[in-house]
N, C-alpha and C positions, 0 to 999 in steps of 0.2 A: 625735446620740443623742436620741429622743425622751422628753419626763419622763412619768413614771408615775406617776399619784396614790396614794397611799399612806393609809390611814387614819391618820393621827397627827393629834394633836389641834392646831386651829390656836393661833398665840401670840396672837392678841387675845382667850382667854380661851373664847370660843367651843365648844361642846361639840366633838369628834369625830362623825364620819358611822355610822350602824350600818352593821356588815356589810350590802351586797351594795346599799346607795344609791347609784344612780347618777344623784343629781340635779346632780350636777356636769358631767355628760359634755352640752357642747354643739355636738362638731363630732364628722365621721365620724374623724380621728385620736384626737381624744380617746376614742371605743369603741375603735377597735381598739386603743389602746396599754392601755386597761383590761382590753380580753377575754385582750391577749397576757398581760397580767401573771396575771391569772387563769389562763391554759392553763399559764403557768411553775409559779405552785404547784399544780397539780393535778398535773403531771409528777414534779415535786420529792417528794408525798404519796405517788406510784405507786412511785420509787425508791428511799426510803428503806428500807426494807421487805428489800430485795435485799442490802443494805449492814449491816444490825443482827447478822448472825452472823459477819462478820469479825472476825476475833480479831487483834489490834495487837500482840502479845508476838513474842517471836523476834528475829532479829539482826538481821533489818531491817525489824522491825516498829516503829511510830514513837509507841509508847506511851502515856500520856493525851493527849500534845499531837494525835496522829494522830485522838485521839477528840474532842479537843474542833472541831478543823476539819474535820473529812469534814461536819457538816449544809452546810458553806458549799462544799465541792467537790459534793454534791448539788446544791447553788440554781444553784452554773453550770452541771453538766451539765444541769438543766433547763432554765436560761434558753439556752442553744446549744441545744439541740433546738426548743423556741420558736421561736427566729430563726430556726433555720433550716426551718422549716414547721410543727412541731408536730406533733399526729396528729391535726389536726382541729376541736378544740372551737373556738379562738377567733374559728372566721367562724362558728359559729352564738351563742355568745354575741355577738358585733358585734352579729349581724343581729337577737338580742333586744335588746339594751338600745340599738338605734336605733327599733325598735318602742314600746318605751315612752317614747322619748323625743317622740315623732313624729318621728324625722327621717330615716326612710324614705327 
């Protein structure tokens, strides 16, 4: 499993990265596990949407609990569609943020 960088802020104190800095990214794995991560929540943002008029009541429906975990059944159907191709975005974000990286 490759690791994904994450905006959190480092423990030596150190400020956090603003959104969408990718002065980190030095090898062609490190774009793409950054652009996958990016193609995951942008899928996650397109799906949630389909899922907000569900209604959790009924006999087998799974009530606040069912509400409070569908955002996290979201992030996996996204990250499974991700893996498994995506729709696209994350080779043309690669292919930017190896551009600005120079690493063409």
């Amino acid at each position: 499993m490759s690791e994904i960088a994450l905006n959190l802020p480092p423990l030596d104190g150190r400020p956090a990265r603003p959104p969408g800095d990718v002065s980190h990214v030095r090898t062609r794995e490190q774009a793409a596990a950054v652009a996958e991560q990016f193609e995951k929540m942008f899928i996650a943002e397109m799906l949630r949407p389909m899922f907000e008029g569900i209604e959790t009541d009924g006999p087998f429906g799974g009530g606040n609990a069912e509400a409070t975990f569908r955002p996290m059944l979201i992030d996996e159907y996204a990250g499974a569609i991700a893996r498994g191709g995506g729709i696209g975005i994350a080779d043309t974000v690669m292919t930017e943020i190896l551009r600005l990286q120079g690493l063409e």
